[in-house]
C-alpha positions as CSV (number, residue, x, y, z in Angstrom):
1,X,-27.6,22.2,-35.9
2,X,-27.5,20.8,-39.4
3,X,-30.5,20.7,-41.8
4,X,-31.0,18.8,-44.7
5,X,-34.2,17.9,-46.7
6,X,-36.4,19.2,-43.7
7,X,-34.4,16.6,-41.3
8,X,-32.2,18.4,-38.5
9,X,-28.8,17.1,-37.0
10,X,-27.8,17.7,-33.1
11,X,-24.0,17.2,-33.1
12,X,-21.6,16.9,-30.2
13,X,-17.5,16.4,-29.9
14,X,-16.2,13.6,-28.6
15,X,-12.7,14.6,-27.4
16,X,-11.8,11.1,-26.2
17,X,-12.2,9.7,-29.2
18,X,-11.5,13.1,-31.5
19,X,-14.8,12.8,-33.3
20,X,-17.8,14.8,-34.2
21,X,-21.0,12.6,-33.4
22,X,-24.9,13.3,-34.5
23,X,-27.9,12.4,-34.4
24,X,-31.4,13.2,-36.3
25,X,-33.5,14.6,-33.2
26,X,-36.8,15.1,-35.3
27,X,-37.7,11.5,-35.7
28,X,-38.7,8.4,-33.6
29,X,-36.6,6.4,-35.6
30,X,-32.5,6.5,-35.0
31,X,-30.1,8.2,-37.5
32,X,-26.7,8.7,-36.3
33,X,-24.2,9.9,-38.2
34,X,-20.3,10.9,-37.4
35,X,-17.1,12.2,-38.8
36,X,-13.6,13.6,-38.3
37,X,-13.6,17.1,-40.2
38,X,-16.9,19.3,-40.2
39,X,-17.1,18.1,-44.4
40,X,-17.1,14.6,-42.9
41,X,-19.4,15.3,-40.6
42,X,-21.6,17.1,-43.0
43,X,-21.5,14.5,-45.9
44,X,-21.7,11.6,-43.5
45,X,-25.5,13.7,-42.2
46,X,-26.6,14.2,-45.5
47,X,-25.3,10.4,-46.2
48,X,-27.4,8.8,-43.3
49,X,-30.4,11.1,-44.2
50,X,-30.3,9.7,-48.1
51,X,-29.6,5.8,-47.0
52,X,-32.8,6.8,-44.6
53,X,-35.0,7.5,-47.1
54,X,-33.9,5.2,-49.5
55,X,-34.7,2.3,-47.1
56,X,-37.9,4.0,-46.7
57,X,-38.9,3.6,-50.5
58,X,-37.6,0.2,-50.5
59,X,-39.8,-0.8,-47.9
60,X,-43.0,1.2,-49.1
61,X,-43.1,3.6,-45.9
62,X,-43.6,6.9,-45.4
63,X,-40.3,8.3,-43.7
64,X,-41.2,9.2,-39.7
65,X,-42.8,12.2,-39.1
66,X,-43.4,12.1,-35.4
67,X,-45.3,15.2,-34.4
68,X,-48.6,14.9,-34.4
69,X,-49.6,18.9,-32.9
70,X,-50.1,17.4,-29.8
71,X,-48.2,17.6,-26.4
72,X,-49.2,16.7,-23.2
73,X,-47.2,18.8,-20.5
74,X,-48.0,18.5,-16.9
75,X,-47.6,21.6,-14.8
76,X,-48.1,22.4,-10.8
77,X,-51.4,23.5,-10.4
78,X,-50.8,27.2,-9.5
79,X,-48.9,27.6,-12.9
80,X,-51.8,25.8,-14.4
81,X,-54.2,28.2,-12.8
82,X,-52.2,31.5,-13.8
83,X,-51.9,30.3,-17.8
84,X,-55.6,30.1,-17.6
85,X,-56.1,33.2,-16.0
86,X,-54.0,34.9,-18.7
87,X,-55.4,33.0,-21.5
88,X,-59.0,34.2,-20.7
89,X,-58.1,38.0,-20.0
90,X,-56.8,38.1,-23.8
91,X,-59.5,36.3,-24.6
92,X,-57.8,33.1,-25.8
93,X,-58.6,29.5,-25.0
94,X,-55.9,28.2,-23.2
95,X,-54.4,26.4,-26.5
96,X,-54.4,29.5,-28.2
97,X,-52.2,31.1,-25.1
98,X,-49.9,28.6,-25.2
99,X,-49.5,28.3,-29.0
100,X,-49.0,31.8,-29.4
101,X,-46.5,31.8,-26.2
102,X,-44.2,28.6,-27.8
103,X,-44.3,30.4,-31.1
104,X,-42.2,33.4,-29.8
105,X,-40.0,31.2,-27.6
106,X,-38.7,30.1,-31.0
């Protein structure tokens, strides 16, 4: 994963074609970058992320910044019923379980 200016980079080889190939995953809006050599790869990232931001200023937008803290997940309804069940014997409402239970998956 690369990171640059708070913007992270998923990248992949393509043996086919012999190239490294990335994208931005954090935003809604598509930045791909790609290159031949890890420096290519790297400068082309930071590269996409500055032309990104640049046409953002042109423009007069705020760059994307797609998470709002909110994220609807659907579970079967027995899960549902044991996170609950959890969450109220610590004494948490069922956000706070779940916040507290992502955080340490990271």
């Amino acid at each position: 994963m690369l990171d640059y200016k708070g913007f992270n980079g998923k990248v992949e080889f393509d043996e086919e074609a012999g190239i490294f190939h990335g994208e931005v995953v954090d935003l809604r809006d598509v930045i791909t970058f790609q290159g031949k050599s890890v420096d290519e790869l790297e400068k082309a990232f930071q590269d996409s992320i500055d032309d990104y931001l640049e046409f953002c200023a042109e423009r007069g937008e705020e760059p994307d910044k797609p998470f709002s803290g909110r994220l609807m997940v659907r579970l079967p309804s027995e899960i549902h019923r044991k996170v609950y069940v959890s969450a109220k014997k610590e004494g948490k409402s069922l956000n706070e379980y779940i916040t507290e239970k992502l955080a340490l998956a990271n």
